[in-house]
PABA-891952 format. One record per atom (N, C-alpha, C, O, CB): x, y, z; residue in one letter. Coordinates in steps of 0.001 Angstrom, whole numbers, padded with zeros to 6 digits, always signed. Glycine has a CB too. Example, Ala and Ser with C-alpha at 12.3 -4.5 7.8 and 13.67 -1.06 7.14 Angstrom:
+013190-005690+007800A
+012300-004500+007800A
+013200-003300+007800A
+014236-003319+008465A
+011308-004473+009046A
+012850-002250+007080S
+013670-001060+007140S
+012900+000030+007870S
+013409+001138+008039S
+014084-000598+005725S
//
This chain:
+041816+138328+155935X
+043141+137747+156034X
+044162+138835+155711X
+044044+139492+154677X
+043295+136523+155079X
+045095+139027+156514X
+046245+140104+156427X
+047863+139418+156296X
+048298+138569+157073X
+046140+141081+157923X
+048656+140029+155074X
+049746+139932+155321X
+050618+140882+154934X
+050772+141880+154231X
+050009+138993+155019X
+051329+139837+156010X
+052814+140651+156986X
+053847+140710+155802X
+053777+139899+154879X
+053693+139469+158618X
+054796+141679+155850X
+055967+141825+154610X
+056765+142834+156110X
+056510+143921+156629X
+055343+142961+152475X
+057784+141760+156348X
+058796+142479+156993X
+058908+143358+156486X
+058613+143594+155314X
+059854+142071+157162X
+059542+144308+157574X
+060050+146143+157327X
+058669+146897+157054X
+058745+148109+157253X
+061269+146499+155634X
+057461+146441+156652X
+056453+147612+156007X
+055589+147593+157397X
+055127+146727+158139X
+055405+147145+154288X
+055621+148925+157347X
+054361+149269+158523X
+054830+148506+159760X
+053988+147961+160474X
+052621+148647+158055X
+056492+148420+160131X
+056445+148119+161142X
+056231+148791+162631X
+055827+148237+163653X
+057191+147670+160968X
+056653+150239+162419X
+055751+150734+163545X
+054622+151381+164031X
+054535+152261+164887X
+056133+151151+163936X
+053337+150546+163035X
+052333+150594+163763X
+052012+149152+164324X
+052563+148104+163984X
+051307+151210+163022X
+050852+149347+165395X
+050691+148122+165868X
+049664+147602+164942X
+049417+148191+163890X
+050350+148077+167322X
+048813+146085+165441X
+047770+145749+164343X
+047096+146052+164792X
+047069+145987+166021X
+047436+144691+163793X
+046098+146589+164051X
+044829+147270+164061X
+044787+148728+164089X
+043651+149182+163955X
+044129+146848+165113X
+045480+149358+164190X
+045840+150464+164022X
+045487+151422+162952X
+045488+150904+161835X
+046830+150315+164076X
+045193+152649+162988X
+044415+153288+161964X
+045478+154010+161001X
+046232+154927+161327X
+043327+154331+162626X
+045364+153343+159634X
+046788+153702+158815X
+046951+155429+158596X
+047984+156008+158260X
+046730+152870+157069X
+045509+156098+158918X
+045713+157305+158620X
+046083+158525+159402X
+046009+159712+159085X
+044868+157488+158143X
+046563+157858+160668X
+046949+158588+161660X
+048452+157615+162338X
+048637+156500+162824X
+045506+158813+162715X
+049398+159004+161955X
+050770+158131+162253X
+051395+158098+163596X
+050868+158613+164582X
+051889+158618+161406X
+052221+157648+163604X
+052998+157039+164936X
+053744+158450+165003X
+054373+159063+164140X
+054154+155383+164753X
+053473+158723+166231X
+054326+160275+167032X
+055927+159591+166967X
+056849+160358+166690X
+053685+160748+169310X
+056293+157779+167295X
+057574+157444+167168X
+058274+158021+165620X
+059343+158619+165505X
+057578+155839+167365X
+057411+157676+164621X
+057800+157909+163094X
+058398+159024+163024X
+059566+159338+162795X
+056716+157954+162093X
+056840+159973+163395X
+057185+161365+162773X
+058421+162286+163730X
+059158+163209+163381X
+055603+162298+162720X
+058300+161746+164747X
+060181+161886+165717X
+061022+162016+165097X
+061692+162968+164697X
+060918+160738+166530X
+061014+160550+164939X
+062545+159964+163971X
+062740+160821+162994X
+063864+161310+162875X
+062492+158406+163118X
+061759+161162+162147X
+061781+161610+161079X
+062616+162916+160690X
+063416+162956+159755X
+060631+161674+160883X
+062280+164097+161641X
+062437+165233+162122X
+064614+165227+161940X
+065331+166093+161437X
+061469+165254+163936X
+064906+164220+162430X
+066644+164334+162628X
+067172+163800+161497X
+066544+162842+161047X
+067360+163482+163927X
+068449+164249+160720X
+068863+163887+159635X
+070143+163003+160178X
+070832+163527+161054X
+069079+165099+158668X
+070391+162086+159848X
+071730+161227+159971X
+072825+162028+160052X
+072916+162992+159290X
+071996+160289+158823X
+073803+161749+160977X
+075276+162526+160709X
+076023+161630+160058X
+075615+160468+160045X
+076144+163011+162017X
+077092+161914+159478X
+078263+160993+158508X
+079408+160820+160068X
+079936+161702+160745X
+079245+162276+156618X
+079452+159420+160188X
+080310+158850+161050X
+081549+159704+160587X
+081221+160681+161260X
+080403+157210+160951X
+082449+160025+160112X
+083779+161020+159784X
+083385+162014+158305X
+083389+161606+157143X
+085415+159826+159399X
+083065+163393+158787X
+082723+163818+157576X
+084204+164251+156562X
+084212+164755+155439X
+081674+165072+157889X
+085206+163903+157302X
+086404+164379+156180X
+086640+162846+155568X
+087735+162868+155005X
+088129+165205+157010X
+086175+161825+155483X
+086616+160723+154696X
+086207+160956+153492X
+085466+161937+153435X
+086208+159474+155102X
+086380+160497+152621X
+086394+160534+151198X
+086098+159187+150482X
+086964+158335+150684X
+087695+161033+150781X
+084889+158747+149556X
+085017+157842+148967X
+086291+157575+147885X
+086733+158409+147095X
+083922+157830+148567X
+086709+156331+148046X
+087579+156067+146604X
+087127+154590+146166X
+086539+153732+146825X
+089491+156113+146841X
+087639+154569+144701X
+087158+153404+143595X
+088535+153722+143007X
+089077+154745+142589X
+085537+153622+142439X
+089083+151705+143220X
+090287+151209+142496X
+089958+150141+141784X
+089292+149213+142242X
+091393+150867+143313X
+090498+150211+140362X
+090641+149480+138864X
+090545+148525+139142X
+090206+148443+140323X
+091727+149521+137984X
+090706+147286+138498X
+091558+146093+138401X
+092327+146824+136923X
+091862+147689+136181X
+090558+144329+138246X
+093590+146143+136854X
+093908+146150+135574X
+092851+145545+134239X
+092901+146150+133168X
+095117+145444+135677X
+092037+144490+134368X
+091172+144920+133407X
+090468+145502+133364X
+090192+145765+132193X
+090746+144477+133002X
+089713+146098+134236X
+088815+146740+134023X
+089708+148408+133392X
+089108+149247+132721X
+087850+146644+135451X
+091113+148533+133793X
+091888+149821+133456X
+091878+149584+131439X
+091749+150472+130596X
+093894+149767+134454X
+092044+148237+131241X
+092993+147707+129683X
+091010+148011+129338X
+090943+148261+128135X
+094223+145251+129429X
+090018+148041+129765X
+088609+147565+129058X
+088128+149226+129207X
+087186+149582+128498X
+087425+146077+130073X
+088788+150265+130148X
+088201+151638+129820X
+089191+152077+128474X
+088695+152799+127609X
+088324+152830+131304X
+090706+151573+128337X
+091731+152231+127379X
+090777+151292+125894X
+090628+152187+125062X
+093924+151692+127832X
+090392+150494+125538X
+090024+149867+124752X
+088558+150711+124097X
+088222+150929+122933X
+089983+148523+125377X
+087828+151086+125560X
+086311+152250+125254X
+086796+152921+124696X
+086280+153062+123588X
+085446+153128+126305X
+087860+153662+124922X
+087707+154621+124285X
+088550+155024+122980X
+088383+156053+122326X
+087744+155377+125134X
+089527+153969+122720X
+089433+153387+121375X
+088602+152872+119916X
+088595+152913+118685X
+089738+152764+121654X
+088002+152421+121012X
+086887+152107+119841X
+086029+153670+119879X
+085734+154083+118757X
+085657+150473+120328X
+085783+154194+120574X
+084818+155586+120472X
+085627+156232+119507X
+085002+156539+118492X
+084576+156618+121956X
+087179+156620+119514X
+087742+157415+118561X
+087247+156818+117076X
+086947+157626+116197X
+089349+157428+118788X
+087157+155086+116775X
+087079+154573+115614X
+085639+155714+114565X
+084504+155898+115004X
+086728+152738+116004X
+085909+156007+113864X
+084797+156151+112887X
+083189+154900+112783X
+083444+153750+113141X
+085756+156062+111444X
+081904+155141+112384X
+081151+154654+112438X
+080844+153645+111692X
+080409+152515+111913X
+080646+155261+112518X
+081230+154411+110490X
+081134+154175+108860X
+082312+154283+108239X
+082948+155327+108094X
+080254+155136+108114X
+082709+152859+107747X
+084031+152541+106751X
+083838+153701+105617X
+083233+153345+104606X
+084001+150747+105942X
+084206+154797+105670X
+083907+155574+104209X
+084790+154880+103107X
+084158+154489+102126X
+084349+157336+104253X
+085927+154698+103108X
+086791+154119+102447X
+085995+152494+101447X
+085695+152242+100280X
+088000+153858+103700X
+085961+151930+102488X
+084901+150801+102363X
+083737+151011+101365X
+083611+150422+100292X
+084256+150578+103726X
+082836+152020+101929X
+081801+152746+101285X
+081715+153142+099998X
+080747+153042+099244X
+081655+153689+101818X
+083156+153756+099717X
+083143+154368+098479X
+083723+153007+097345X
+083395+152874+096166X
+084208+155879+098586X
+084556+152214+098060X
+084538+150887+096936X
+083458+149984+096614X
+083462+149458+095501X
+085454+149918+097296X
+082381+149690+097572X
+081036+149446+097101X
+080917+149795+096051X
+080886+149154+095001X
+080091+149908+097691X
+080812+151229+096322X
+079862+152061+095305X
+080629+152139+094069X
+080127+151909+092969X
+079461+153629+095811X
+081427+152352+094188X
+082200+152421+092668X
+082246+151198+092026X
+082408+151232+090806X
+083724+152874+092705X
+082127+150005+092632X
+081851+148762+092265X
+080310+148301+091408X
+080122+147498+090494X
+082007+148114+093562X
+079620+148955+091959X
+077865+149307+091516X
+078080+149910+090309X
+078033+149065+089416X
+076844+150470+092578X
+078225+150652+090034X
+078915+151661+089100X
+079180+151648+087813X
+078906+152152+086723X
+079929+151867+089426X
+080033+150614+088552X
+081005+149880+087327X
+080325+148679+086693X
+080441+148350+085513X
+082511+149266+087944X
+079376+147875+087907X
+079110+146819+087234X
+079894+145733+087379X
+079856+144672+086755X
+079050+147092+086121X
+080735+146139+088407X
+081719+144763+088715X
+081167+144112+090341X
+081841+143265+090928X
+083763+145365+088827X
+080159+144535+090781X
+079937+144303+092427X
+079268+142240+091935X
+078568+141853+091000X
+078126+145992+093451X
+079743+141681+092764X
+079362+140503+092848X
+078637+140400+093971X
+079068+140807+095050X
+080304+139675+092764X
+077396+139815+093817X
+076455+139300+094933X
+077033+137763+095322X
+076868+136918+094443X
+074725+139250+094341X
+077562+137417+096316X
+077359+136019+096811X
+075826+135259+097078X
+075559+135028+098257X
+078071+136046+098107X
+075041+134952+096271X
+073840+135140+096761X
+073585+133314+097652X
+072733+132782+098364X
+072676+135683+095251X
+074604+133029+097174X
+074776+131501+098752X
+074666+131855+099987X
+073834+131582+100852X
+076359+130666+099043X
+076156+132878+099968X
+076444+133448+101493X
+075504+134404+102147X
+075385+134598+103356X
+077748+134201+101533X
+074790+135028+101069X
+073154+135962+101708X
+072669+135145+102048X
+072598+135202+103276X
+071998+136790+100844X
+071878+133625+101353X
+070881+132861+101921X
+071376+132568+103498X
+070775+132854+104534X
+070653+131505+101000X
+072633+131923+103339X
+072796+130981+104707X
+072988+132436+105690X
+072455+132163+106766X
+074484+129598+104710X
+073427+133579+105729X
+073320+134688+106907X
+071873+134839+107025X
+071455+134896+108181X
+074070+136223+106585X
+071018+134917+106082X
+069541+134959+106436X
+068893+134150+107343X
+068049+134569+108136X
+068863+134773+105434X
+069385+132603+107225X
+068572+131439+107556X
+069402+131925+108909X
+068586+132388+109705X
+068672+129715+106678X
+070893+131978+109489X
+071379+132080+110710X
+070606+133044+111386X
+070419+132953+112600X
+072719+132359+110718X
+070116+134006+110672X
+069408+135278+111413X
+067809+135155+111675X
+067059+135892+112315X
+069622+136650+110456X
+067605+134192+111093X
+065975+134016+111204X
+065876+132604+112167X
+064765+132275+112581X
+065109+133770+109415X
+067100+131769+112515X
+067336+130839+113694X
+066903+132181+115075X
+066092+131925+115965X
+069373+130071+113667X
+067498+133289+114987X
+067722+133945+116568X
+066634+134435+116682X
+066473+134912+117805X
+068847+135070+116925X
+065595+134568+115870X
+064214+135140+115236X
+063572+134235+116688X
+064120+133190+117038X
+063627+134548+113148X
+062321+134822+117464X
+061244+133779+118266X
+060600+133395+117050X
+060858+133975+115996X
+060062+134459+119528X
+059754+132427+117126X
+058702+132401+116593X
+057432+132689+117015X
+056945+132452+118121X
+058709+131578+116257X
+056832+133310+115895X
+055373+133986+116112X
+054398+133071+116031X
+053223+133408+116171X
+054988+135058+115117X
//
């Protein structure tokens, strides 16, 4: 039983010996396409959002990674002995994060 998948092996006929090719193929093959007008030029135009969503990339790229500022009040908070754990607001971000979890 044989099947067909348009476009593949369409120019051989059936039965045909796959290891010896079509003189039509290897023809074709031989000539490279010309460009219907070779002085045209591709172009690509914005939308305005997509213009406001590249000015925004690269906004955020200038941003820093790491709050150092941030960072260093942690820590001086540790330190000190004044850092408060919410340890409510840890549980319930845990349980939200172990909802998006699959199960195993």
């Amino acid at each position: 039983m044989s099947i067909e998948i348009d476009g593949l092996n369409s120019n051989r006929s059936p039965g045909a010996d796959p290891s010896q090719g079509s003189s039509q193929a290897e023809g074709a093959g031989s000539q490279s396409p010309q460009p219907a007008n070779p002085a045209s030029a591709d172009t690509v135009q914005l939308t305005d959002a997509a213009q406001q969503l590249a000015r925004l990339e690269s906004q955020i790229r200038e941003q820093p990674v790491v709050d150092t500022q941030r960072v260093e009040q942690v820590r001086q908070a540790v330190n000190d002995g004044t850092y408060q754990v919410d340890a409510r607001g840890v549980a319930q971000k845990l349980m939200q994060f172990e909802a998006y979890l699959p199960n195993a």
